[in-house]
C-alpha positions as CSV (number, residue, x, y, z in Angstrom):
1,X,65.3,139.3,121.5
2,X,66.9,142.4,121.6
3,X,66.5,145.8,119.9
4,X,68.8,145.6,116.5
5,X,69.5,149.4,117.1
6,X,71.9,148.5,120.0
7,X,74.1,146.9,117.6
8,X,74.0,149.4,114.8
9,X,75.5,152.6,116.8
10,X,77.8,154.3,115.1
11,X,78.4,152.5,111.9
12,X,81.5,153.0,109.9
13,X,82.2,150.3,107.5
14,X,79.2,148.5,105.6
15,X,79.9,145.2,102.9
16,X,77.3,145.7,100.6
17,X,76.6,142.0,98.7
18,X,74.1,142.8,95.8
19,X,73.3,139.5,94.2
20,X,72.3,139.0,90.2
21,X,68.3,138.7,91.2
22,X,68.6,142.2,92.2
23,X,70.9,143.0,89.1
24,X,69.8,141.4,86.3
25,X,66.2,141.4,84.4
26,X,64.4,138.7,83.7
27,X,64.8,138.6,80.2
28,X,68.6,138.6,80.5
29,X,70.8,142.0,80.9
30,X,71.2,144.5,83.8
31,X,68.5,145.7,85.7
32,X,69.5,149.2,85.3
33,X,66.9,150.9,87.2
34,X,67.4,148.9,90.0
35,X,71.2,149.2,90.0
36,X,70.7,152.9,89.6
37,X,68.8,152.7,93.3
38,X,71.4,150.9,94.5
39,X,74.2,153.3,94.0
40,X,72.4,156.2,94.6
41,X,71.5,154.4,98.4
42,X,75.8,154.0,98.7
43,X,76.2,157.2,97.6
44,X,73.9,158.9,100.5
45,X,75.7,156.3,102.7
46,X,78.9,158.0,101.7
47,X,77.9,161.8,102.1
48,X,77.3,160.5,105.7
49,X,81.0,159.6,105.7
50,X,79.7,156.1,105.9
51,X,82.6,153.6,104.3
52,X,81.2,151.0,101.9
53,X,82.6,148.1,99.8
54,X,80.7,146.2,97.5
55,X,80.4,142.8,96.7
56,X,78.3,142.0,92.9
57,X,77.4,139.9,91.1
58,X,76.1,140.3,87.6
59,X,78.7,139.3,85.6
60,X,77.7,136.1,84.0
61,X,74.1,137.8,83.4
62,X,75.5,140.7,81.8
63,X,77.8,138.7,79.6
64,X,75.2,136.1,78.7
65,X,73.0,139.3,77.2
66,X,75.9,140.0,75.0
67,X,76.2,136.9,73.4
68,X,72.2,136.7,73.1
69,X,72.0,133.7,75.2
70,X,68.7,133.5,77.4
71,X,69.5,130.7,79.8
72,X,72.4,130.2,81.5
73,X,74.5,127.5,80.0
74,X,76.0,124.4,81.7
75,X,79.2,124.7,80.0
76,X,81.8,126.0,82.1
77,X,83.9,127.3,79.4
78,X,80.8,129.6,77.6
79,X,80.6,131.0,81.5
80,X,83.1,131.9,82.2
81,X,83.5,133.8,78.6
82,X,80.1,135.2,79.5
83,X,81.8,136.1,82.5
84,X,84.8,137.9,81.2
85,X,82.5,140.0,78.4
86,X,79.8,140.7,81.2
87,X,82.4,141.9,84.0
88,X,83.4,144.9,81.6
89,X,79.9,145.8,80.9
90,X,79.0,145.5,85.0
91,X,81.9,147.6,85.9
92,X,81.3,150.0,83.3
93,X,77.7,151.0,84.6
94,X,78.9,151.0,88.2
95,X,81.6,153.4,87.3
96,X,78.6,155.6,85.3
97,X,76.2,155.5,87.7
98,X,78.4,156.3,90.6
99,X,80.4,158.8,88.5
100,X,76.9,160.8,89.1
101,X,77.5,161.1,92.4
102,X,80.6,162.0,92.4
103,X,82.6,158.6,93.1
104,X,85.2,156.8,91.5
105,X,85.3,153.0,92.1
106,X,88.2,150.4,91.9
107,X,87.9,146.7,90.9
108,X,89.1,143.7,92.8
109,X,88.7,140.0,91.5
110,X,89.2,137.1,93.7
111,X,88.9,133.8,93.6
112,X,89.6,131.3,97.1
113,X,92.8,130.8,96.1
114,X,94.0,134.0,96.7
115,X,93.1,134.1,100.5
116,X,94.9,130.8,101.1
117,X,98.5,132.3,101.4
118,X,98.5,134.3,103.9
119,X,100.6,137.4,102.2
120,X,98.1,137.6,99.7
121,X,95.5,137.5,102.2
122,X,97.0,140.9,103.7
123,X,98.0,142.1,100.2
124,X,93.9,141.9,99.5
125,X,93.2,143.7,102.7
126,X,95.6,146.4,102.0
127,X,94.4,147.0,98.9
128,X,90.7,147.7,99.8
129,X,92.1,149.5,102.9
130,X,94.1,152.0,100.6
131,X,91.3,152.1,98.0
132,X,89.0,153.5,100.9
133,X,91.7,156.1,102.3
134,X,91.4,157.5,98.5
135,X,87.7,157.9,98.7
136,X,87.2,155.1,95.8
137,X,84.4,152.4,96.6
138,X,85.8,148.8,96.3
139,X,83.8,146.4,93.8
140,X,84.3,142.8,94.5
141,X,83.5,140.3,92.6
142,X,84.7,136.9,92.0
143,X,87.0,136.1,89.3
144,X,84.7,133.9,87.3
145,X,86.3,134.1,84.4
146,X,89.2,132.0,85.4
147,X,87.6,130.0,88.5
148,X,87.6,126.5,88.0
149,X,85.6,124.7,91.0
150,X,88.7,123.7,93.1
151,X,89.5,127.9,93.8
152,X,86.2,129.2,93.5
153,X,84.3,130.2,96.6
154,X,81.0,129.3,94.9
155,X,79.3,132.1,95.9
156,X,79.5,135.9,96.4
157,X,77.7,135.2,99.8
158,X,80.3,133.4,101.3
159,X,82.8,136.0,99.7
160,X,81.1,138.7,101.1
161,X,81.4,137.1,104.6
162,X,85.1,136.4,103.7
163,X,85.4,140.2,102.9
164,X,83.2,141.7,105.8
165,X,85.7,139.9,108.1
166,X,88.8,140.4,106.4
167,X,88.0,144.4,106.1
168,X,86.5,144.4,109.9
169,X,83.6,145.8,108.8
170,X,80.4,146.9,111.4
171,X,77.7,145.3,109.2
172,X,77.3,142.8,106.4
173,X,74.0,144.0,103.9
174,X,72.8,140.9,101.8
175,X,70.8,142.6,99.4
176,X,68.3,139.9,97.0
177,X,65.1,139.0,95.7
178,X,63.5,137.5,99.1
179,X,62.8,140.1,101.8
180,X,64.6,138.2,104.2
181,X,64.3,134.6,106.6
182,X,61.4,132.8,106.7
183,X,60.5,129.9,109.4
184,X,59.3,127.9,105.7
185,X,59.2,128.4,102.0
186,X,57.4,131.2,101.3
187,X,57.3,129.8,97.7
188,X,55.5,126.9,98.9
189,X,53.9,127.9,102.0
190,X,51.0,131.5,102.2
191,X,51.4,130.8,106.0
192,X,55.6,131.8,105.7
193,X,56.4,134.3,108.4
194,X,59.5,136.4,108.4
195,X,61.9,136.0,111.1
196,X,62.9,139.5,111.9
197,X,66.4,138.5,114.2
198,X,68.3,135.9,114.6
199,X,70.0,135.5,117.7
200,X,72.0,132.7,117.3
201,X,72.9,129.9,114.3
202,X,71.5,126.2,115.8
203,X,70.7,123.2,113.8
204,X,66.9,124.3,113.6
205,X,67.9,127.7,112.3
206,X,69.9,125.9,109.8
207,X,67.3,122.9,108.9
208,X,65.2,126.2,107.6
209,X,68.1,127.0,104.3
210,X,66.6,126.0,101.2
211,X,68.5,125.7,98.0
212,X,69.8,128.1,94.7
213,X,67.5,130.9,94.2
214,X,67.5,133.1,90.7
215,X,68.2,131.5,87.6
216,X,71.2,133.2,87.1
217,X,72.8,133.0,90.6
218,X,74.6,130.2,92.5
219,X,73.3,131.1,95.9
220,X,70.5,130.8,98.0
221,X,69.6,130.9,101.9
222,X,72.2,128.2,103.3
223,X,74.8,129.9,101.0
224,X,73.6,133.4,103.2
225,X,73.7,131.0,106.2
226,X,77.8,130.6,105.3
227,X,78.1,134.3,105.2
228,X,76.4,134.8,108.5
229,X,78.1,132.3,110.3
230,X,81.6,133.7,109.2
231,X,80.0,137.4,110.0
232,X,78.8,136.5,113.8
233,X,81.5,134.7,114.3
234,X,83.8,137.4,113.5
235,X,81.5,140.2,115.5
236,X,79.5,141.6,112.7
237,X,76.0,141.8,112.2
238,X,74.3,141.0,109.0
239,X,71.2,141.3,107.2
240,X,69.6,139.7,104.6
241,X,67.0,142.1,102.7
242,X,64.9,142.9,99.3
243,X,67.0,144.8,96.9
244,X,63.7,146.3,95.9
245,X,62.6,147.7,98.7
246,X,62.6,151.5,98.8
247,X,65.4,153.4,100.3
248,X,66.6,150.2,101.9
249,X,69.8,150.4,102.7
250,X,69.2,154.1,105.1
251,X,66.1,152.0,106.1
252,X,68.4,149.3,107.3
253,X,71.5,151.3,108.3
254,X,68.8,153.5,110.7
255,X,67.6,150.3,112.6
256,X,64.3,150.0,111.5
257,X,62.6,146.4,111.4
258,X,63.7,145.2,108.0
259,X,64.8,142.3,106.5
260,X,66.3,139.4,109.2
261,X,69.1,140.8,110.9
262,X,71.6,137.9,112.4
263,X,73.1,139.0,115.8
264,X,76.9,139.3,116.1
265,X,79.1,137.5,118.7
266,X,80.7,140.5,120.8
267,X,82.2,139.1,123.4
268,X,85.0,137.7,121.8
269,X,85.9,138.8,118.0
270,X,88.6,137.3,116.4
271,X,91.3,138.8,115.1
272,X,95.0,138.8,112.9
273,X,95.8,135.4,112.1
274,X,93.0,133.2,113.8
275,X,90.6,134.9,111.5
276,X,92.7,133.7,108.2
277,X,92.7,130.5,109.8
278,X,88.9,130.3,110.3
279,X,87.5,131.8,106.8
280,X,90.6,132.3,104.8
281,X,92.9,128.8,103.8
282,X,91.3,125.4,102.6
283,X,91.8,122.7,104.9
284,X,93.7,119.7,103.8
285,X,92.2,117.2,106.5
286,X,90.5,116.9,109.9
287,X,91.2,114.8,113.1
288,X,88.6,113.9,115.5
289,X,89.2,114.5,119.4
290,X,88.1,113.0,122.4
291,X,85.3,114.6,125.0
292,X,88.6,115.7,127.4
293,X,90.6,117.8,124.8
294,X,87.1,118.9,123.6
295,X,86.3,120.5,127.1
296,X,90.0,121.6,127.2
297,X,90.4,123.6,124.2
298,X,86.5,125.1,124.2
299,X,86.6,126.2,128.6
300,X,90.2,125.8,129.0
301,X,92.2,127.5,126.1
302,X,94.0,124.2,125.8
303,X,96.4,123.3,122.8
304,X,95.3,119.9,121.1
305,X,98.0,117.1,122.3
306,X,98.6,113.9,121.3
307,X,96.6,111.9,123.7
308,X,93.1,113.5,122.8
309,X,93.1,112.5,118.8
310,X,91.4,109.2,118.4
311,X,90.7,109.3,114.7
312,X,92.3,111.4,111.5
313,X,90.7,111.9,107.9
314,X,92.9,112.6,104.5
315,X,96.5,113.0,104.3
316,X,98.3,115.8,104.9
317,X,101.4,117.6,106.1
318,X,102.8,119.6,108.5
319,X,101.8,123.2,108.7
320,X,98.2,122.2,106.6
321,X,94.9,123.4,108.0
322,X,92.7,120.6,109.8
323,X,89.4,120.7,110.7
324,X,88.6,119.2,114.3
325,X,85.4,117.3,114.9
326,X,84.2,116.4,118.5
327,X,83.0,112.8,118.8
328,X,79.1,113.8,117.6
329,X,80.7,114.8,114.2
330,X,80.5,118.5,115.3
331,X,83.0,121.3,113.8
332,X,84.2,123.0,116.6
333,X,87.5,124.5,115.4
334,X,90.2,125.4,112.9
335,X,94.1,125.3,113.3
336,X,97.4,124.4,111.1
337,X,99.1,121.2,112.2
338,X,102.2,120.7,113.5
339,X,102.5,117.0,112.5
340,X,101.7,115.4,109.6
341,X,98.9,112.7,109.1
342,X,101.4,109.7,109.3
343,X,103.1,111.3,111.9
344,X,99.5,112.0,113.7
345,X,99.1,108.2,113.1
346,X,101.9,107.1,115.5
347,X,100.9,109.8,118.5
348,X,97.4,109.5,118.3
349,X,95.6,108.0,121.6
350,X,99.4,108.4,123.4
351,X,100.5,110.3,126.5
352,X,103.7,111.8,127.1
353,X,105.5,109.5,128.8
354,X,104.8,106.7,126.4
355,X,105.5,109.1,123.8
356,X,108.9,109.7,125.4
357,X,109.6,105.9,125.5
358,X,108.7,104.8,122.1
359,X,109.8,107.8,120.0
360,X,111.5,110.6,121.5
361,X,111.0,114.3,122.8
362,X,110.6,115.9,119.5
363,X,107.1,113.6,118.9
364,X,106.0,115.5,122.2
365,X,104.8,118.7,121.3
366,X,101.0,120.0,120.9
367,X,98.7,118.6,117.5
368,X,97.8,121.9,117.2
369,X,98.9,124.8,119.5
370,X,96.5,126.4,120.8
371,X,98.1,130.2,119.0
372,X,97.2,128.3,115.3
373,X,93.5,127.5,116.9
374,X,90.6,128.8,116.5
375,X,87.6,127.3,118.4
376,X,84.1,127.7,117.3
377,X,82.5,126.1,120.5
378,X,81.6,122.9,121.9
């Protein structure tokens, strides 16, 4: 295990994810102390010439106090109501209490859909690139107000994952109701310990998320798991802390042993397009490859031909995003097809030459080249 420090030199850009346990009261409405702390610790962040963007949540909490409803509803339509009268009243004390420090913020609204085509994708990131040239703090939140489950992310974790890569930021600061990690429920469990770093994201790591936290969320710790997969991934750190805990974000920013801090993947960060194609479309399908295009496109740098599909799921076409499983059901990478599922049907299993014989040249070319992939590992 390695000192966290190392990784924290010389931070520029921080994504900020402050979830409704640290935003909202029990009783219903905005925890306005506690939001007060938290943008007054972005605000000394920013007099150190330190850029942030934040991620909230809040909304449906904030709107739910409006309308003098205590427990969050089932109905979708009330929510997302809640969710349209509570964004105005969580925007309007962000832009109060920051307006104290001297900052102006700017609100963005996003729901999955809008990172699936790939100019909007870039239209996002310019946005929050132009706001932060202006000295304006980005608010993110997603558009629940309109989100129906087929275009939401589901969670402002894995949006602020989404965003920390998208924006190349140095750090992603998960900021909730837990103090960090544990190796068991601390709900459950006095003996709980709290895993400090986390080196890398295995099956055990993951066998320790538990399910939706606060009663006004929609996260909990396998939703933060999403988010630091996409961060390490991408070559961020990230860090999951207690909202409540005093002066934490200098505390965290500093290096000091807070929270559980997830280790980024340096030696090969992905960039431009393969990073849209890992956390930013919807995939429409997934094939499954054999052991020898498994070891050719994880140590090689291989494209994905023909010969090397032995199975395809869901039906899709050309230029769709696919999922590709090896042959233990593991996800080991992303790319956009350049056949469609019947198409894949006929080639699948086939080499070139009998390719050639039975169908023609144009059949010939790679599954998925290897430019439009994006491999996870093997």
């Amino acid at each position: 295990m390695e000192n966290r420090k190392k990784y924290l030199k010389n931070i520029k850009r921080v994504v900020v994810k402050v979830g409704s346990s640290s935003l909202a009261l029990q009783k219903g409405g905005l925890d306005i102390d506690n939001m007060e702390k938290f943008t007054g610790g972005v605000s000394r962040m920013a007099e150190k010439g330190i850029e942030a963007v934040i991620v909230t949540s809040g909304a449906i909490a904030a709107g739910l106090r409006c309308l003098n409803i205590l427990n969050k509803p089932g109905d979708i339509n009330l929510l997302q109501a809640a969710a349209s009268i509570g964004q105005v009243e969580l925007m309007k004390t962000y832009s109060n209490l920051f307006s104290r420090h001297g900052l102006k913020i700017g609100q963005i609204l996003l729901t999955h859909e809008d990172t699936t085509r790939r100019k909007q994708y870039l239209n996002i990131k310019n946005t929050i690139e132009n706001l932060i040239k202006l000295k304006i703090i980005p608010v993110i939140n997603e558009n629940d107000s309109v989100a129906t489950d087929e275009i939401k992310f589901g969670d402002n974790d894995r949006l602020a994952g989404v965003v920390s890569s998208l924006t190349e930021a140095d750090i992603l600061i998960i900021l909730s109701d837990i103090d960090g990690m544990y190796d068991r429920d601390p709900r459950t469990n006095s003996n709980a310990n709290l895993i400090s770093q986390i080196d890398s994201i295995n099956e055990d790591i993951e066998k320790l998320a538990g399910g939706i936290g606060s009663a006004y969320g929609s996260g909990g710790m396998a939703t933060k798991m999403k988010a630091a997969k996409v961060c390490t991934f991408s070559g961020i750190g990230m860090v999951i802390a207690n909202s409540r805990e005093p002066d934490v974000l200098r505390k965290i920013i500093s290096g000091e042993n807070i929270g559980t801090f997830f280790v980024p993947q340096t030696s090969k960060k992905v960039r431009g397009v393969k990073k849209w194609i890992a956390f930013g479309v919807r995939t429409k399908g997934s094939i499954v490859i054999d052991r020898g295009a498994e070891d050719a496109i994880v140590n090689k740098g291989r494209s994905i031909l023909p010969v090397g599909v032995i199975e395809i799921n869901g039906k899709f076409s050309r230029g769709d995003t696919l999922k590709v499983y090896s042959l233990d059901s593991k996800l080991i990478a992303k790319g956009i097809s350049s056949f469609s599922s019947e198409d894949i049907n006929k080639v699948k299993g086939k080499n070139k030459n009998q390719i050639l014989e039975e169908m023609g040249s144009s059949m010939c070319c790679e599954i998925i080249h290897r430019d439009n992939l994006v491999v996870f590992g093997g």
